[in-house]
PASEBA-1860 file (N, C-alpha, C; in nm, 3 decimals):
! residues 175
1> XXXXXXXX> 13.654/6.272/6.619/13.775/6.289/6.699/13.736/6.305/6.844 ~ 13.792/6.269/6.960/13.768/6.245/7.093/13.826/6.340/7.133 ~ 13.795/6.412/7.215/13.910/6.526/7.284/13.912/6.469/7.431 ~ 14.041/6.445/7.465/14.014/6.433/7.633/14.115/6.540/7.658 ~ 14.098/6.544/7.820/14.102/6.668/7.922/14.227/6.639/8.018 ~ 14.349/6.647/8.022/14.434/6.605/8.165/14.416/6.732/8.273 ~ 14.342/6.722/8.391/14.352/6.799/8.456/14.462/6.768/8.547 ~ 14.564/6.873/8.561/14.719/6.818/8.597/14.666/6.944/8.760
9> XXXXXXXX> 14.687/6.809/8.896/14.755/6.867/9.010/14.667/6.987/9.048 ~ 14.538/7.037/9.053/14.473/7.135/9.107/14.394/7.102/9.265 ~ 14.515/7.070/9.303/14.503/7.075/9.479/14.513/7.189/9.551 ~ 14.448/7.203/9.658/14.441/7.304/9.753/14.597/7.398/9.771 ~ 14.697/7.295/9.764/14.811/7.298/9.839/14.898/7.388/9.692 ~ 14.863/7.390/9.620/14.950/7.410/9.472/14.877/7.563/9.416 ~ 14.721/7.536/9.497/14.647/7.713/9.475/14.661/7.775/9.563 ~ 14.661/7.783/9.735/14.630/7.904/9.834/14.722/7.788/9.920
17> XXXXXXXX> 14.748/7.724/9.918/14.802/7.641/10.018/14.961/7.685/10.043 ~ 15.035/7.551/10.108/15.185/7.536/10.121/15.244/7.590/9.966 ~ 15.236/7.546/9.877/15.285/7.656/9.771/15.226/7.731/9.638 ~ 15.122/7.796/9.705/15.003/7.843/9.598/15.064/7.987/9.557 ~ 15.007/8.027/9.465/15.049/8.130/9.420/14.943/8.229/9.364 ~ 14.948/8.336/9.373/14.824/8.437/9.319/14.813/8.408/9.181 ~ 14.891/8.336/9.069/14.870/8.297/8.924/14.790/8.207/8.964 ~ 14.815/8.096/9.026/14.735/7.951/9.051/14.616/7.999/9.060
25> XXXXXXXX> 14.549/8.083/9.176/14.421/8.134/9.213/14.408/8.197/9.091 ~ 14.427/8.275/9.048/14.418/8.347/8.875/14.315/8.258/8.786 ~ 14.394/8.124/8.758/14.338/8.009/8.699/14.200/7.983/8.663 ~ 14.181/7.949/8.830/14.082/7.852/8.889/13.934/7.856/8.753 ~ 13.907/8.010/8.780/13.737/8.025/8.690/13.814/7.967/8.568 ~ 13.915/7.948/8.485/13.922/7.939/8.370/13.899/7.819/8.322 ~ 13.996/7.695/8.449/14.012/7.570/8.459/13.874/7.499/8.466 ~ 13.804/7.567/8.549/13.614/7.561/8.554/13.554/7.570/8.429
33> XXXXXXXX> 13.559/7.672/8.401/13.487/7.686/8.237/13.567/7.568/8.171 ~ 13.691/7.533/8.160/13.720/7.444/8.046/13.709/7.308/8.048 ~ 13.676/7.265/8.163/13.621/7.146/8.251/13.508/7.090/8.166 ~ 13.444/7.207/8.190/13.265/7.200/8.138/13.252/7.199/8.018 ~ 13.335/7.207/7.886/13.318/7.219/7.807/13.322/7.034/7.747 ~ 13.401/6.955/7.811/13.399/6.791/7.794/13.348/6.749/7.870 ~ 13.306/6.616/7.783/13.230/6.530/7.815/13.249/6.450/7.943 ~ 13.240/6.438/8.093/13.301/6.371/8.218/13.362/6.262/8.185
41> XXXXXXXX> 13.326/6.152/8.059/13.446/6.088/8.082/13.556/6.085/8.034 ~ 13.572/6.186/7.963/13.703/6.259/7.883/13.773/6.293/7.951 ~ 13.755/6.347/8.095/13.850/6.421/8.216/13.907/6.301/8.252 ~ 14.045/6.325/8.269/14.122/6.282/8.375/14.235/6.337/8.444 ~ 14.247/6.300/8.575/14.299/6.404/8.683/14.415/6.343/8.728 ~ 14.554/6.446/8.768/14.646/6.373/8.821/14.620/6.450/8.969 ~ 14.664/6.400/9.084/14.676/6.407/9.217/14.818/6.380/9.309 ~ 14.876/6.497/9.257/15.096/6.485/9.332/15.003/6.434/9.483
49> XXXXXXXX> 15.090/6.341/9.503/15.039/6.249/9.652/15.133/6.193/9.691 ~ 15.166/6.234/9.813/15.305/6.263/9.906/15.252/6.162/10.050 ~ 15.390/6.111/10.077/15.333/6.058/10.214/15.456/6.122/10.360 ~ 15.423/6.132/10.456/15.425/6.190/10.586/15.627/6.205/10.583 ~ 15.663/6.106/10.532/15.814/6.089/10.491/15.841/6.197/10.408 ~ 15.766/6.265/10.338/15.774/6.301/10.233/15.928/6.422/10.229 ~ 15.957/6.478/10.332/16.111/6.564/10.347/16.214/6.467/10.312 ~ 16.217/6.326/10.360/16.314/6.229/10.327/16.331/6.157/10.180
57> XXXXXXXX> 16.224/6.234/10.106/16.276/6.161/9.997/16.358/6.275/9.918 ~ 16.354/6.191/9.714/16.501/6.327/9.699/16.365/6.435/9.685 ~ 16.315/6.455/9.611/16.194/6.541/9.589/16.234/6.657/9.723 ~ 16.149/6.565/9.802/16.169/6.661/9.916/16.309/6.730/9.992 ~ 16.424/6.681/9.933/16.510/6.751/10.010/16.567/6.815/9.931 ~ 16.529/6.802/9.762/16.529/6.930/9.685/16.411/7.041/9.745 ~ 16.303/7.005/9.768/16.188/7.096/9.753/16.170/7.072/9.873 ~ 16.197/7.157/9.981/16.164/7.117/10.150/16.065/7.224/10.211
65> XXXXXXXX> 15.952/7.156/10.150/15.805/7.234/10.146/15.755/7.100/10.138 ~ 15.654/7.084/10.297/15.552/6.927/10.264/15.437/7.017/10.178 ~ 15.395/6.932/10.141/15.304/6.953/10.011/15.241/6.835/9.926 ~ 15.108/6.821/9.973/15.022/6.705/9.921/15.047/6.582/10.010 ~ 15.061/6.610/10.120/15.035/6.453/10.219/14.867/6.409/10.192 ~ 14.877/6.292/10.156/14.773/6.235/10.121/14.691/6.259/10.235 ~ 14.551/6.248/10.242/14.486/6.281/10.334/14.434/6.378/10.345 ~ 14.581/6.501/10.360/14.554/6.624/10.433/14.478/6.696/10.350
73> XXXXXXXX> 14.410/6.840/10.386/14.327/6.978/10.305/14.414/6.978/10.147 ~ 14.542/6.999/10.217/14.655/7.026/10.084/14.592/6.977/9.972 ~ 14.598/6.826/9.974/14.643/6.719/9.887/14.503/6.711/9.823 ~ 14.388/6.804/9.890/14.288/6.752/9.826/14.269/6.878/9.684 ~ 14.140/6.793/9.597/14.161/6.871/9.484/14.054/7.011/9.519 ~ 14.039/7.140/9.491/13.989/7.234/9.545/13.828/7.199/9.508 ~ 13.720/7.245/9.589/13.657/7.148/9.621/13.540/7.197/9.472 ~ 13.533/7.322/9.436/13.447/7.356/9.325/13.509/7.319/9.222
81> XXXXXXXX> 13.664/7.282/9.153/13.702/7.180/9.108/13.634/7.058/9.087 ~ 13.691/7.021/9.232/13.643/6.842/9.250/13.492/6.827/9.167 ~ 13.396/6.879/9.179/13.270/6.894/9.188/13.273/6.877/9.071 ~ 13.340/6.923/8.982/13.293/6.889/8.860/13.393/6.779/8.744 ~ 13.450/6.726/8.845/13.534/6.606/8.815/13.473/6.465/8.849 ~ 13.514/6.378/8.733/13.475/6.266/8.765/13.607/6.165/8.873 ~ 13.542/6.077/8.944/13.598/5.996/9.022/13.680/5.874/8.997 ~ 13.612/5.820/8.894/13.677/5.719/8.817/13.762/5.736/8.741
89> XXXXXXXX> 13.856/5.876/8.732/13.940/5.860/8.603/14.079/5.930/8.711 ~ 14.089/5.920/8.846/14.171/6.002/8.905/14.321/5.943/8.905 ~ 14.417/5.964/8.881/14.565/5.898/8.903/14.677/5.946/8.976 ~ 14.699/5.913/9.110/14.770/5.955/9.219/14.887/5.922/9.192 ~ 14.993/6.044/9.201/15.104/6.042/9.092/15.252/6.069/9.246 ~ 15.357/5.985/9.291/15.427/6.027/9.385/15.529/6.097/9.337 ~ 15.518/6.161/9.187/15.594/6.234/9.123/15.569/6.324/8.986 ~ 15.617/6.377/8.940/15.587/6.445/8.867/15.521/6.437/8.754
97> XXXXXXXX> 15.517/6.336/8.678/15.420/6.292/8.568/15.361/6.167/8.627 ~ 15.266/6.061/8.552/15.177/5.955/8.560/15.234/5.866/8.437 ~ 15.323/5.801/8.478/15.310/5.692/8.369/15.177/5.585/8.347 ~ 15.131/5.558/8.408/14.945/5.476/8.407/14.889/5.556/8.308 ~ 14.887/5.730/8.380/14.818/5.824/8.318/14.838/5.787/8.149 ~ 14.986/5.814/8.142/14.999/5.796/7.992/15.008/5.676/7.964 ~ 14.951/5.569/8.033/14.999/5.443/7.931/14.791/5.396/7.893 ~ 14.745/5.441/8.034/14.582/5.465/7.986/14.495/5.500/7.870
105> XXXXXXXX> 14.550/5.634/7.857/14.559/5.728/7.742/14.609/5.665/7.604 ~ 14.701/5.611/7.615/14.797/5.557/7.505/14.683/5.432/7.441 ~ 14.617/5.366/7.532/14.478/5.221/7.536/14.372/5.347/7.404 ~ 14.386/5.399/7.468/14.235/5.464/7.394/14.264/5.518/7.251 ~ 14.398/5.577/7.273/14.432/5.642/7.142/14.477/5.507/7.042 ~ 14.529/5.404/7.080/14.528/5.273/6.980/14.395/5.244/6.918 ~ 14.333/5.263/6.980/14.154/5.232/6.939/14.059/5.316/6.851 ~ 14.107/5.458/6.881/14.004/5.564/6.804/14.117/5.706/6.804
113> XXXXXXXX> 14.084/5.772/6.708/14.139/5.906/6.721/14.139/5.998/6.845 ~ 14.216/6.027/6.854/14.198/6.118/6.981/14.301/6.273/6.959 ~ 14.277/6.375/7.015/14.333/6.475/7.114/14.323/6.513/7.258 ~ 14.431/6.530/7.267/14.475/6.560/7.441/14.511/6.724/7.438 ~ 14.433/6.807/7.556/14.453/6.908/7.589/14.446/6.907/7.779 ~ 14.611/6.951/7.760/14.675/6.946/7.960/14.658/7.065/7.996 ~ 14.611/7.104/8.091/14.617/7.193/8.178/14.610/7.188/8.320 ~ 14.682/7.300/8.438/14.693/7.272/8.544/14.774/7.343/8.598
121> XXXXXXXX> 14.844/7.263/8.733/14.981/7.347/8.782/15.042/7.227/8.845 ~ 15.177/7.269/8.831/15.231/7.394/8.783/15.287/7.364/8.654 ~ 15.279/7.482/8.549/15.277/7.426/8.451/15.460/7.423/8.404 ~ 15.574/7.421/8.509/15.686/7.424/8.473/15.771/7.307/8.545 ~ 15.647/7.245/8.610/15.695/7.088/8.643/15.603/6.988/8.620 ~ 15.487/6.982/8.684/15.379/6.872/8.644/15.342/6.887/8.526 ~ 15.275/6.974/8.490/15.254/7.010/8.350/15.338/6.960/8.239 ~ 15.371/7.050/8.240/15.513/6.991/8.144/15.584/6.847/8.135
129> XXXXXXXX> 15.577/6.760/8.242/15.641/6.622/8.318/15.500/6.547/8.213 ~ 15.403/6.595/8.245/15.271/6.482/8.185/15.281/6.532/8.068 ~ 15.262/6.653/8.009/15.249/6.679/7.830/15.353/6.585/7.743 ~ 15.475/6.589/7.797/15.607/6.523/7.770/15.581/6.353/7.764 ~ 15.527/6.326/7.850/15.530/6.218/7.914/15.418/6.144/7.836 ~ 15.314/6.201/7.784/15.184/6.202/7.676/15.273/6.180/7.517 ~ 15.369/6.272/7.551/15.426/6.304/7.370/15.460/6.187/7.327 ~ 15.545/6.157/7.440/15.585/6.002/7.442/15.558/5.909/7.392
137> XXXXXXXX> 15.456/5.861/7.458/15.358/5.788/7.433/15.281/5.746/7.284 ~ 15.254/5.901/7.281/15.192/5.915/7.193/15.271/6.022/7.094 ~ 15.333/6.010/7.034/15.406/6.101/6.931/15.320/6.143/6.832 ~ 15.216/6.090/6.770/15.133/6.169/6.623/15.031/6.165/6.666 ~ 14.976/6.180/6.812/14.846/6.234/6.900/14.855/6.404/6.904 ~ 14.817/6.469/6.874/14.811/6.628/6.866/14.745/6.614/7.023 ~ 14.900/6.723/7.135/14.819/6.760/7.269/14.855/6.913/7.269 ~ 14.797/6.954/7.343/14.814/7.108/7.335/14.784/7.142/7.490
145> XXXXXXXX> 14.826/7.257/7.516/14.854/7.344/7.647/14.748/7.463/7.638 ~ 14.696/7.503/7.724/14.639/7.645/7.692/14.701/7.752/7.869 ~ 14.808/7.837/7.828/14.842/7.921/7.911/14.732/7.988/7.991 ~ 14.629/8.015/7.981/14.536/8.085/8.054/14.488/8.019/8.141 ~ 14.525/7.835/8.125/14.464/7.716/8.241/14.576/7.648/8.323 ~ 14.668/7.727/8.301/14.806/7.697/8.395/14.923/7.814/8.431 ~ 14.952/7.777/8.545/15.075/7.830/8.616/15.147/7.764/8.649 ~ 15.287/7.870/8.684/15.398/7.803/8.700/15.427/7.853/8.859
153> XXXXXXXX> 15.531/7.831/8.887/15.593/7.852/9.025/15.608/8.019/9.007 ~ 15.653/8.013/8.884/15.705/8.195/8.869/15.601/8.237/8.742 ~ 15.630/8.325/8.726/15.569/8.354/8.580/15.670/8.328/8.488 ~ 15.807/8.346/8.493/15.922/8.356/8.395/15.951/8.197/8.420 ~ 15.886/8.148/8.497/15.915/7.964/8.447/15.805/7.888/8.402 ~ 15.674/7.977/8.431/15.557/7.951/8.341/15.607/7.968/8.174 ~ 15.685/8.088/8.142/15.675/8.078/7.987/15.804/8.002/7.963 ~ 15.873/7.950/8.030/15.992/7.889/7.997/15.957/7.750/7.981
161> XXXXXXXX> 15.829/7.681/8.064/15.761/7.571/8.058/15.708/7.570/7.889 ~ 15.637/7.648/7.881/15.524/7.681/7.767/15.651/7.637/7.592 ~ 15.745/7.763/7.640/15.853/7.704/7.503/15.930/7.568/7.498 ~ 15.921/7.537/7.645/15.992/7.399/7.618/15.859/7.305/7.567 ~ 15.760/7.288/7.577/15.654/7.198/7.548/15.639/7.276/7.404 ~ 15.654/7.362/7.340/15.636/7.413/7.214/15.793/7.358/7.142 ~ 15.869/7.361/7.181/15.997/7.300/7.100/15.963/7.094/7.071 ~ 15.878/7.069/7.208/15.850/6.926/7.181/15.737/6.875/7.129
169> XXXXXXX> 15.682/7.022/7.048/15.577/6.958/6.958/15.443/6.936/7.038 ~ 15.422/6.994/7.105/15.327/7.057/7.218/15.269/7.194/7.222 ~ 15.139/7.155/7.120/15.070/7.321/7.108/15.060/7.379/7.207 ~ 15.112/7.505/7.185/15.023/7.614/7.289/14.924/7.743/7.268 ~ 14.851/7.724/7.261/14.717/7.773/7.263/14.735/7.907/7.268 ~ 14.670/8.015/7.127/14.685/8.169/7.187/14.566/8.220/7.196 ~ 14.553/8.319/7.260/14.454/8.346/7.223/14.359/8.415/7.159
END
């Protein structure tokens, strides 16, 4: 059985940045350790990637916080992260899930057995947007969540994330 890794959105801008949060920083060592535990080409990374317009779109004039302009510190992935991410598997997403992501994923799992385990932030929009978006895809692929490798915007929409991906058949990990 193959296990791959979605590392969902661990940019500067989403940990200490424009909308980081002391849970996000919380994370980080955990997201590290669980990194290391697969094989590099099992990882793959999404990257929310915003461009300079980015207030004018709807996103942004729901959420009127720039956040992830390509380029900028924000948008990049935190750099002891990065370090232990591979390059070739990265998917720059101008919204909340990766359809590529999951249609990539979907290539491999036609071919050989697989499991998917997402983690990241935030786990009550990206998170959740890609696990969903995976289920999809893949409906009798077993993916699972582990709460200790994601945050949410809040904490009370972190676990509100967690039961909605558990009602859609989306383990969540105890510990």
């Amino acid at each position: 059985m193959r296990k791959i890794l979605v590392v969902v959105d661990m940019q500067n801008d989403f940990i200490d940045g424009a909308l980081g949060t002391p849970e996000a920083v919380a994370i980080v060592e955990n997201v590290k350790a669980r990194i290391r535990e697969y094989d590099p080409a099992d990882v793959f990374v999404t990257m929310d990637t915003h461009t300079p317009d980015y207030l004018e779109t709807q996103e942004g004039r729901n959420l009127p916080v720039e956040h992830c302009i390509k380029g900028t510190k924000g948008w990049q992935i935190r750099s002891d992260i990065a370090a232990l991410l591979p390059d070739w598997h990265v998917y720059e997403k101008p919204t909340f899930g990766s359809v590529a992501l999951a249609k990539d994923i979907a290539e491999i799992a036609a071919n050989e057995d697989i499991e998917i385990e997402v983690l990241g932030l935030c786990t009550d929009i990206c998170v959740v947007s890609n696990a969903l978006m995976l289920k999809a895809y893949m409906p009798e692929v077993k993916i699972s969540v582990d709460p200790s490798c994601c945050a949410g915007v809040t904490p009370e929409s972190h676990e509100a994330a967690l039961k909605t991906m558990q009602m859609c058949q989306v383990g969540v990990q105890t510990e």
